[in-house]
N, C-alpha and C positions, 0 to 999 in steps of 0.2 A: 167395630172389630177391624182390625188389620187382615189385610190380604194375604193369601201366605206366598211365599215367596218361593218360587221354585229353584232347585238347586239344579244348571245343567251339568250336564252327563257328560265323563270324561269323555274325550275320543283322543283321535294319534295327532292332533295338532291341535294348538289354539286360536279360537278365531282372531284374537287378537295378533299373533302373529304370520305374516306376511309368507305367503306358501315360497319355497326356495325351487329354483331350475337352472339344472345345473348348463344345460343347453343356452337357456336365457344370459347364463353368466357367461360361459365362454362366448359365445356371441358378442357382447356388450366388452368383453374384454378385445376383442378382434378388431374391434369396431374403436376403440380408446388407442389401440398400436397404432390403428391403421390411418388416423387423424393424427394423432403424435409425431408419428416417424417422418413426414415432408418440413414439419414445424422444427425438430430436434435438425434437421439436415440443414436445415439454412440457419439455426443457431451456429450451430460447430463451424460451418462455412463461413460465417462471418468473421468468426474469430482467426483468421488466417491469413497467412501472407499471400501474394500470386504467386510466389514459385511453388512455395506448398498447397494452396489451394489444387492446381492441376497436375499436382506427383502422389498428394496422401489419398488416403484412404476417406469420402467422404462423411463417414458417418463415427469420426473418433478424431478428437485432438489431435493437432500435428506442430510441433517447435513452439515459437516465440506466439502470445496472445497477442492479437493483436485487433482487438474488438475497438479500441478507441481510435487507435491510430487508422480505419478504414472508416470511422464513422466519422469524423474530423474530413479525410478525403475525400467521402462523399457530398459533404454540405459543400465543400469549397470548391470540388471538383467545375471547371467551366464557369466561373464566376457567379459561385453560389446558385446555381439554374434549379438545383432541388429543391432549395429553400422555396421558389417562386413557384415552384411546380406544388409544390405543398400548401401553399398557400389556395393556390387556384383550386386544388383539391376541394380546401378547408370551403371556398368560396359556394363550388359548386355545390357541397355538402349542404350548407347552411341553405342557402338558397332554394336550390332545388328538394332536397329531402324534407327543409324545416317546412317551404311552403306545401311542397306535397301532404303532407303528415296535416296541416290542418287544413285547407281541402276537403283530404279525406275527413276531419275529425267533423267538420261541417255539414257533410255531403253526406254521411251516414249516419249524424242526428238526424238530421230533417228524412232522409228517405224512411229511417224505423220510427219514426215520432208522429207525422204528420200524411195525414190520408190525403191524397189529388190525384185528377183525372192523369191518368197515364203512368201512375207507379209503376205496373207488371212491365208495363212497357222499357221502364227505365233498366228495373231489373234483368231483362233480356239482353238488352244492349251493354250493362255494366258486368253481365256472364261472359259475355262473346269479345268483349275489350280483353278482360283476364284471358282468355283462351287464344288469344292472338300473340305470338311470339314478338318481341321489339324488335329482333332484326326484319322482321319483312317489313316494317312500319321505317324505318330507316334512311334508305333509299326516297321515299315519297317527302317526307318530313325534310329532306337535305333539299332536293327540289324546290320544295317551299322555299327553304328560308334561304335558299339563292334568289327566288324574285322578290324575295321582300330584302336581300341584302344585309341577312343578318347572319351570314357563315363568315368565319373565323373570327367571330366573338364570343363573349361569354355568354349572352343571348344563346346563343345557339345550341348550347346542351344545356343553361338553366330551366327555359321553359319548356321544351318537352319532359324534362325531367319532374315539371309541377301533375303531371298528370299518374295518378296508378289507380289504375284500376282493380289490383288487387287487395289495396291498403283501403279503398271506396267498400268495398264489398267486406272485407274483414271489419272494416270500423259499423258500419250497416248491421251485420251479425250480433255483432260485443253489444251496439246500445238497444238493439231490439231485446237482449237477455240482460243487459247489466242494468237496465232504467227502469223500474216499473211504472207504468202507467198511473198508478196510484199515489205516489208521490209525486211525479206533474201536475195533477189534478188536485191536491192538496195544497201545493203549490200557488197554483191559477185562481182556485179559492179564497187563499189567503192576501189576494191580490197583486202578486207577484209578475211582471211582465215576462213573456218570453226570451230576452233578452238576459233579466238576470235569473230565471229558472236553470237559462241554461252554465252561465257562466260561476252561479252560488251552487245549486245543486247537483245538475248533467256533469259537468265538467270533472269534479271530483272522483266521482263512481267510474268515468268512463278512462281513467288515469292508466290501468294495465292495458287496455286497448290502445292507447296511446304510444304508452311506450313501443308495444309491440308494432306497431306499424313505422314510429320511427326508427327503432334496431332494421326491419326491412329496405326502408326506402335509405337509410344512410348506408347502409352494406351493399344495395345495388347502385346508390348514385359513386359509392366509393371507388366501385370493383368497377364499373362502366366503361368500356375497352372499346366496342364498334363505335359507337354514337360519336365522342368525340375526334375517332377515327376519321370520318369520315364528314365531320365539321371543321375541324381546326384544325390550319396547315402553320399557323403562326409557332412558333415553338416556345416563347414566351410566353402561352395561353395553352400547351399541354396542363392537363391532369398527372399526377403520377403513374397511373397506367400507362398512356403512351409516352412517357417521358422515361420510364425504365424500359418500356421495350426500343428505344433510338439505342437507347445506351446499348442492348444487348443486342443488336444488330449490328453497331460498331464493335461489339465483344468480339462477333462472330468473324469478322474479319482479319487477317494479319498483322495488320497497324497496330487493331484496335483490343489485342487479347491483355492488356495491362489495367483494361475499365471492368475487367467480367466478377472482380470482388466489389468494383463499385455499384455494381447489378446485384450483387446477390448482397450485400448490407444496406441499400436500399430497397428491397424489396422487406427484410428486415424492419427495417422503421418504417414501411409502411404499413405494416400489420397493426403494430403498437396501436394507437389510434381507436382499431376498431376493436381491439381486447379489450383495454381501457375504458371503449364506449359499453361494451358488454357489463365488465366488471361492478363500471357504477349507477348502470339501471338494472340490474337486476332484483335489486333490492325490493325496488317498484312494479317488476314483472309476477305481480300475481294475480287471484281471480277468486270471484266470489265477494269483493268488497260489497254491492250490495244485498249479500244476505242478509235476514231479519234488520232489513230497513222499514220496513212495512209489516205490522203486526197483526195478523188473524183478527 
């Protein structure tokens, strides 16, 4: 005999649909203006001449577009020095974020996979790393790499930039819940070395934890302002952060108020970059890939 099948009981919503608040909404819309409107101000701003930039009204067109003709000015400006600044950028990106990101991807298989004397231990220390601010670590780290003679290089902001402690402890989390034991162990059975368990199986599954710790470490090695402040005095070896703040210091001066659209259209293309990094992993920014990989 068939089971009967119970018919639920109307109420004033559907479980299926998702409870509405209107609190929730206005909030979330506050919250969309409130990120939008510094992004929409250095659009418009770009688009502008310098005499109109510092007479119009910031947040609304003013005269002649002039989006190309300052983004042309910018690359060329000082004998193309953005291009090179963007490059160093690109450098310190890859380098420092790529190597961090697998580090981390390393560093947090082995700590959720493998049991050794002094795990708690590590974990204590890889808490108290995260909870340590980079600027106090800054100062010391400069120190160093004056007696080892590695300030105003690239050296000098790539390798501290290999170290995150919070992309260690997030990767750590992801493979403790995204890897089940049970498919390592299938694995190791079927005689699979450690090596390609981790590179044919781990690697796959651990792919949104990946991303997300790359998206972090290329957005803080991007946006990184003190560090190579206080590294690199060479100016052919700025980052775009301190390569747009010279420029706006010369803004700031009387000379120098004809560079202040070349500041704000460069700062402009340097967003791009990290939207565009957003845009095309987030495809891959999900969770749950290994659900029902392992079957009851």
């Amino acid at each position: 005999m068939r089971p009967l099948r119970r018919t639920p009981r109307r109420s004033g919503y559907s479980a299926d649909r998702p409870r509405r608040s209107i609190l929730l909404t206005v909030l979330t819309a506050l919250m969309v203006v409130y990120t939008l409107i510094p992004l929409a101000w250095l659009f418009i701003n770009a688009t502008k001449t310098q005499p109109k930039l510092l007479d119009s009204f910031g947040l609304w067109f003013s005269g002649h577009f002039a989006l190309w003709d300052n983004v042309h000015r910018t690359i060329v400006h000082d004998h193309h020095i953005f291009l090179r600044w963007l490059l160093n950028t690109l450098l310190y990106v890859v380098a420092g974020a790529g190597g961090a990101t697998c580090l981390a991807v390393l560093g947090g298989y082995g700590l959720a996979k493998f049991a050794f004397p002094g795990r708690r231990a590590v974990f204590a220390v890889v808490i108290g790393a995260v909870a340590v601010p980079g600027a106090a670590l800054a100062v010391p780290t400069f120190l160093m790499f004056s007696k080892l003679g590695l300030t105003d290089t690239p050296w000098a902001v790539i390798v501290p930039s290999l170290i995150s402690p919070f992309g260690l402890y997030l990767m750590w989390v992801f493979a403790a819940e995204a890897i089940p034991d049970e498919l390592l162990e299938a694995a190791r059975v079927d005689g699979s070395g450690e090596l390609r368990t981790f590179f044919r199986i781990a690697l796959p599954l651990l792919a949104p934890g990946i991303v997300t710790v790359l998206l972090f470490t290329v957005v803080a090695t991007w946006n990184n302002y003190f560090l190579p402040l206080i590294m690199i005095k060479n100016p052919h070896w700025y980052p775009l952060t301190i390569g747009l703040n010279s420029w706006n210091q010369q803004a700031a001066t009387a000379g120098g108020r004809p560079v202040f659209n070349l500041v704000i259209t460069g700062s402009l293309l340097t967003i791009i970059p990290l939207v565009a990094a957003f845009l095309l992993l987030q495809r891959y920014w999900q969770s749950g890939l290994a659900a029902g990989s392992v079957k009851e």
